[in-house]
C-alpha positions in Angstrom: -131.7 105.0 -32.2 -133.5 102.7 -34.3 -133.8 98.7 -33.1 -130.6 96.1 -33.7 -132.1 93.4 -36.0 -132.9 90.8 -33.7 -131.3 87.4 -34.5 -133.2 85.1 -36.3 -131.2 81.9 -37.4 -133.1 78.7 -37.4 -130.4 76.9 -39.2 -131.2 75.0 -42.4 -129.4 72.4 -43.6 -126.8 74.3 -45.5 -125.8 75.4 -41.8 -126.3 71.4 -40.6 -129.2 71.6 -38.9 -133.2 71.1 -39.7 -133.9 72.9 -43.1 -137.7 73.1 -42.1 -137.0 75.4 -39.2 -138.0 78.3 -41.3 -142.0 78.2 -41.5 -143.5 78.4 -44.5 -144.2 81.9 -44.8 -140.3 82.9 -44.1 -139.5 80.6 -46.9 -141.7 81.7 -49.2 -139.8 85.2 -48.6 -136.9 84.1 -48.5 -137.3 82.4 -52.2 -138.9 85.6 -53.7 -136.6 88.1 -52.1 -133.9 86.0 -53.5 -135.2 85.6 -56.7 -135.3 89.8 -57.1 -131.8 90.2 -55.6 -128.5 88.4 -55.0 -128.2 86.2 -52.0 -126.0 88.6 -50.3 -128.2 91.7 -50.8 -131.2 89.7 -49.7 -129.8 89.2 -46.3 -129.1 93.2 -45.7 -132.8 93.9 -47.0 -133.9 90.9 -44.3 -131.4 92.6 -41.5 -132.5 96.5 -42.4 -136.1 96.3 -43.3 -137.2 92.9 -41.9 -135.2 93.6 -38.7 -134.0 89.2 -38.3 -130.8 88.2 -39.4 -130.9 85.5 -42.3 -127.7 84.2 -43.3 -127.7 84.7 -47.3 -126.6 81.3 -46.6 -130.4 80.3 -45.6 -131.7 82.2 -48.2 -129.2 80.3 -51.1 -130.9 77.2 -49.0 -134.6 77.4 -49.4 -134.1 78.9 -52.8 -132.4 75.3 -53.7 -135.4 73.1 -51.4 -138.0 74.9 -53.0 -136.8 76.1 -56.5 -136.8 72.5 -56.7 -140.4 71.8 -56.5 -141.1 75.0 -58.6 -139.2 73.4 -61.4 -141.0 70.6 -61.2 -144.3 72.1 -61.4 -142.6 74.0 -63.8 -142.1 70.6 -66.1 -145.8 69.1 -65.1 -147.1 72.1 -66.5 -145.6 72.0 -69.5 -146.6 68.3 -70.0 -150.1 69.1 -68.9 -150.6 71.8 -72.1 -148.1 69.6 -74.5 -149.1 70.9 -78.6 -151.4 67.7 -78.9 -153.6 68.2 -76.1 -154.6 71.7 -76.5 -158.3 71.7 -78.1 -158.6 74.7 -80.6 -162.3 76.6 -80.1 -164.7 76.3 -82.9 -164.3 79.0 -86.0 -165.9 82.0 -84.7 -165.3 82.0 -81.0 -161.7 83.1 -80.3 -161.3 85.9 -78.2 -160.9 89.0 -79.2 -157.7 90.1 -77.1 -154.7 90.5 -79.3 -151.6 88.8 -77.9 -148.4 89.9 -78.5 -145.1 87.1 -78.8 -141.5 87.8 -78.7 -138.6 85.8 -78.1 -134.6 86.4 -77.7 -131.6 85.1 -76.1 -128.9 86.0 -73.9 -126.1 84.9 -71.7 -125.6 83.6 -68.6 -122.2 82.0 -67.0 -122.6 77.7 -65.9 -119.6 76.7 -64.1 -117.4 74.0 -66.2 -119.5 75.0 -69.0 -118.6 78.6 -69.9 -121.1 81.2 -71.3 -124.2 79.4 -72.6 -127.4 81.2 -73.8 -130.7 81.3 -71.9 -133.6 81.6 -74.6 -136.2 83.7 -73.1 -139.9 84.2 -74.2 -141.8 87.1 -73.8 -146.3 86.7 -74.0 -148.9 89.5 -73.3 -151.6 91.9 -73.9 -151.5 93.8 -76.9 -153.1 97.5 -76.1 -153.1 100.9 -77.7 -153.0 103.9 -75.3 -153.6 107.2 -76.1 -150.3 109.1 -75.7 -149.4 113.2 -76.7 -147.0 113.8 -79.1 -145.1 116.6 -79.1 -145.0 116.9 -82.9 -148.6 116.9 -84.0 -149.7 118.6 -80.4 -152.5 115.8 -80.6 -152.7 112.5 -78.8 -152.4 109.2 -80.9 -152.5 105.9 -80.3 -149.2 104.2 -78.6 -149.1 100.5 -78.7 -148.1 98.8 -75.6 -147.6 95.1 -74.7 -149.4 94.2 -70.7 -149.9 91.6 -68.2 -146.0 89.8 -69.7 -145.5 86.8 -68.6 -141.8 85.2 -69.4 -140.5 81.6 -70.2 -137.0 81.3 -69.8 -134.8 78.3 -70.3 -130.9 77.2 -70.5 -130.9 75.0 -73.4 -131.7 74.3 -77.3 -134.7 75.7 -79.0 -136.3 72.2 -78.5 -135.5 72.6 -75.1 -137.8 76.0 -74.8 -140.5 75.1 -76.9 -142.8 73.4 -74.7 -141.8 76.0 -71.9 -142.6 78.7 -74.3 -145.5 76.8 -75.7 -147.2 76.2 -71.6 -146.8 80.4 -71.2 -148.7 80.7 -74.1 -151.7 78.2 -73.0 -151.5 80.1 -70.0 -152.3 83.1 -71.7 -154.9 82.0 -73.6 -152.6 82.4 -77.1 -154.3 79.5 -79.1 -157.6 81.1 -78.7 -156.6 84.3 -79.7 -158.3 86.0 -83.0 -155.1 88.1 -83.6 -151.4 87.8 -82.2 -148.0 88.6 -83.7 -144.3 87.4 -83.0 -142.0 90.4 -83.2 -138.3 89.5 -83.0 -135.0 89.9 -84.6 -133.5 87.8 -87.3 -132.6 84.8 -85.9 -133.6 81.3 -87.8 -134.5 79.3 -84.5 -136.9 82.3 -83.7 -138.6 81.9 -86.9 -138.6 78.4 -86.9 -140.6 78.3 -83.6 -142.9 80.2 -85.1 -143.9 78.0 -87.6 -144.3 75.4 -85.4 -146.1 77.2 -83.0 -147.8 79.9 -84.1 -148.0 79.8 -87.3 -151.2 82.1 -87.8 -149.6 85.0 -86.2 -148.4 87.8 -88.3 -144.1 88.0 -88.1 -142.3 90.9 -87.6 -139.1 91.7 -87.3 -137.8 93.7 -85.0 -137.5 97.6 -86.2 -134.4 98.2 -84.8 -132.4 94.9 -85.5 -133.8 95.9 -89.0 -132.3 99.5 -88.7 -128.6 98.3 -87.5 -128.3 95.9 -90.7 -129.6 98.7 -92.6 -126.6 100.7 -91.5 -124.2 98.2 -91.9 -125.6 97.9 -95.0 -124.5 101.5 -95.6 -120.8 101.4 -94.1 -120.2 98.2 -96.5 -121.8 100.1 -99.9 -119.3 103.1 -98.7 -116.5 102.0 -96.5 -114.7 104.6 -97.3 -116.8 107.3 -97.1 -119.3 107.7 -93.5 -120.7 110.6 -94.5 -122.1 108.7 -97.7 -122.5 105.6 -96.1 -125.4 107.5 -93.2 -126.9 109.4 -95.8 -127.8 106.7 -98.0 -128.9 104.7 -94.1 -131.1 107.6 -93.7 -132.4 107.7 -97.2 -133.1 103.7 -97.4 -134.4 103.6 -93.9 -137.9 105.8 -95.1 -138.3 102.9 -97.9 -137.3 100.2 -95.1 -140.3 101.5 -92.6 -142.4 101.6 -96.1 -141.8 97.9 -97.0 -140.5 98.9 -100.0 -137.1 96.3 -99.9 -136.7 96.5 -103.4 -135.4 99.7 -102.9 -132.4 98.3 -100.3 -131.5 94.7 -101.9 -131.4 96.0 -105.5 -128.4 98.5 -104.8 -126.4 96.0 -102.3 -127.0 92.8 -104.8 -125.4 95.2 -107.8 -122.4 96.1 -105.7 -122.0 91.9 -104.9 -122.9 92.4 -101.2 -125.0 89.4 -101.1 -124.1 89.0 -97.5 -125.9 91.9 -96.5 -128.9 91.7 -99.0 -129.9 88.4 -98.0 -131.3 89.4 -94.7 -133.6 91.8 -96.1 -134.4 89.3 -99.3 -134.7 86.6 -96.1 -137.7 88.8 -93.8 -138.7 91.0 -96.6 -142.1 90.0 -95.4 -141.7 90.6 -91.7 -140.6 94.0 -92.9 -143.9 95.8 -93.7 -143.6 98.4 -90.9 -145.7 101.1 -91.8 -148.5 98.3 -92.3 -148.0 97.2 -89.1 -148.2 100.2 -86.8 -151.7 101.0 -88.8 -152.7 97.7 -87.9 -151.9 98.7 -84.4 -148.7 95.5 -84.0 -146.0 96.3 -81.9 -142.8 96.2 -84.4 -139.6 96.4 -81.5 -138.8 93.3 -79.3 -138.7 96.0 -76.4 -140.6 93.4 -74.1 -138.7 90.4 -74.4 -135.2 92.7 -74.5 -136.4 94.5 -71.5 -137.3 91.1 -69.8 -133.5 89.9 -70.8 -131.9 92.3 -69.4 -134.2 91.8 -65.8 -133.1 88.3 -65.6 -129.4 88.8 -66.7 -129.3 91.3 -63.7 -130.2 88.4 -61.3 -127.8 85.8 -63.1 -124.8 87.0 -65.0 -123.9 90.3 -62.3 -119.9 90.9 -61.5 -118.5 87.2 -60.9 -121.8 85.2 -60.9 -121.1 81.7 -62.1 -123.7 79.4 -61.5 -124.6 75.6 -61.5 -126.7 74.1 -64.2 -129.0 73.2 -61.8 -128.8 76.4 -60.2 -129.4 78.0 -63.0 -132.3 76.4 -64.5 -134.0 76.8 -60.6 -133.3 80.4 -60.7 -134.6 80.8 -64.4 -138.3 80.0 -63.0 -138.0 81.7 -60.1 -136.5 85.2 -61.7 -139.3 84.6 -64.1 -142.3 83.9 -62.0 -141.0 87.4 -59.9 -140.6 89.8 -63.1 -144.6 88.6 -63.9 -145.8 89.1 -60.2 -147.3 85.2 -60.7 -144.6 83.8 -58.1 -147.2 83.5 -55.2 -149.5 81.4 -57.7 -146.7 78.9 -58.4 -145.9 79.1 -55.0 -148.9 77.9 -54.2 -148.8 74.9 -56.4 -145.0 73.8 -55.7 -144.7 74.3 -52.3 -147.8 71.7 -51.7 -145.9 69.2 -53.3 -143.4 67.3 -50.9 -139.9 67.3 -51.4 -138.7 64.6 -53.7 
């Protein structure tokens, strides 16, 4: 028979007792373990594989003490690397490390507020790995975004710029030679990008591309599907092509002006085939992916959350999905409790 979890309850303050009875090293556990999984299932992991019994109390405790001082490294950092500050290298030195940009948004529950969207960035490495494919019988070059790191905040676009703009400081975006912002349609997305990053080459996402496309389809023949996929499947070669003419022209004739202007809008971002030769990632995968990791933390079966809540477990979620939680760790828990 396996060893009862043996009881470890140093009561913080959420129990009424001294919050600093945890050392530091239990806390720092405490906050990452809670930061992968709800409070709840943090405890059992603590009680089964840790062998101590943590109240998921504690845990909600030390993730409020100390996600408190990560946030606020969180904000110095972002006024540290502020737009103005950053100094550009001379012409001729940027690295050569391709960097790869993607942003999104999804939605999270706030309590007295309703369903509000966190705006998430997505920043990494831009490499091609050789892959087989099983219709050539050769292997070719796969692109693949590394080493992500994520900025996610609950709030405007103005809100996540400078958050956005201190990941991409961090890695080493303005000094890149080559970088691209792949992303779907959305106008704060694109506005962002102009401010910036405005050398990078835009892209928008493939397969937000491909659902319009196939709306486009359903509205040229609504009453015919078997029409409406066939002409999908017959635009979307001329779509991956660039060749937008060949999609707007048929939808402005029919007076579908609401579905032409999206591809008249990013009929630039739209030169797919030019793209994957240049070896730029053209799906959002990474910043959807990262979405969906931090909507599994924060909007599971009846999770409602404070603001403040929230915006602490935004930072910590993120630091956890890009393994850099023990270096902000490091920083924040140095700092003394406000």
């Amino acid at each position: 028979m396996s060893p009862a979890p043996r009881a470890f309850f140093p009561l913080d303050r959420a129990w009424g007792l001294n919050e600093t009875a945890y050392s530091p090293e239990r806390a720092k556990q405490m906050v990452w373990l809670g930061g992968l999984l709800p409070f709840e299932q943090a405890a059992q992991v603590f009680a089964r594989i840790g062998r101590c019994l943590i109240p998921k109390a504690s845990i909600q405790r030390q993730i409020e003490l100390y996600g408190e001082r990560m946030k606020a490294q969180f904000e110095r950092r972002q006024q540290q690397v502020s737009v103005e500050r950053v100094v550009l290298p001379p012409a001729g030195q940027d690295h050569a490390q391709r960097k790869s940009i993607s942003m999104d948004g999804g939605m999270i529950h706030i309590r007295g507020e309703g369903w509000k969207e966190v705006k998430v960035g997505a920043i990494g490495d831009i490499q091609e790995v050789m892959e087989w494919d099983p219709l050539t019988q050769e292997r070719e070059p796969e692109v693949h975004v590394a080493d992500v790191g994520y900025a996610a905040v609950l709030g405007s676009p103005e809100a996540f710029a400078p958050a956005l703009w201190a990941l991409a400081v961090e890695k080493d975006v303005p000094r890149a030679a080559d970088s691209c912002v792949t992303a779907d349609g959305a106008d704060w997305i694109w506005n962002l990008t102009a401010d910036l990053f405005p050398d990078s080459e835009q892209i928008v996402d493939w397969y937000h591309a491909c659902q319009h496309l196939a709306a486009a389809g359903h509205a040229l023949h609504p009453q015919d599907s078997q029409k409406a996929d066939k002409w999908f499947k017959e635009r979307r070669k001329h779509l991956y092509l660039g060749e937008i003419h060949a999609i707007t022209d048929p939808l402005d004739r029919a007076a579908l002006s609401e579905h032409s202007h999206y591809f008249h809008t990013h009929q630039r971002r739209m030169r797919y085939q030019e793209f994957r030769e240049d070896g730029y990632p053209i799906g959002s995968g990474t910043v959807e992916s990262g979405i969906k990791q931090f909507k599994t933390r924060l909007s599971g079966a009846g999770m409602r959350w404070s603001r403040s809540g929230a915006e602490r477990m935004l930072i910590i979620r993120g630091a956890v999905l890009a393994n850099s939680f023990d270096a902000l760790w490091a920083t924040a828990s140095a700092v003394p409790p406000s």
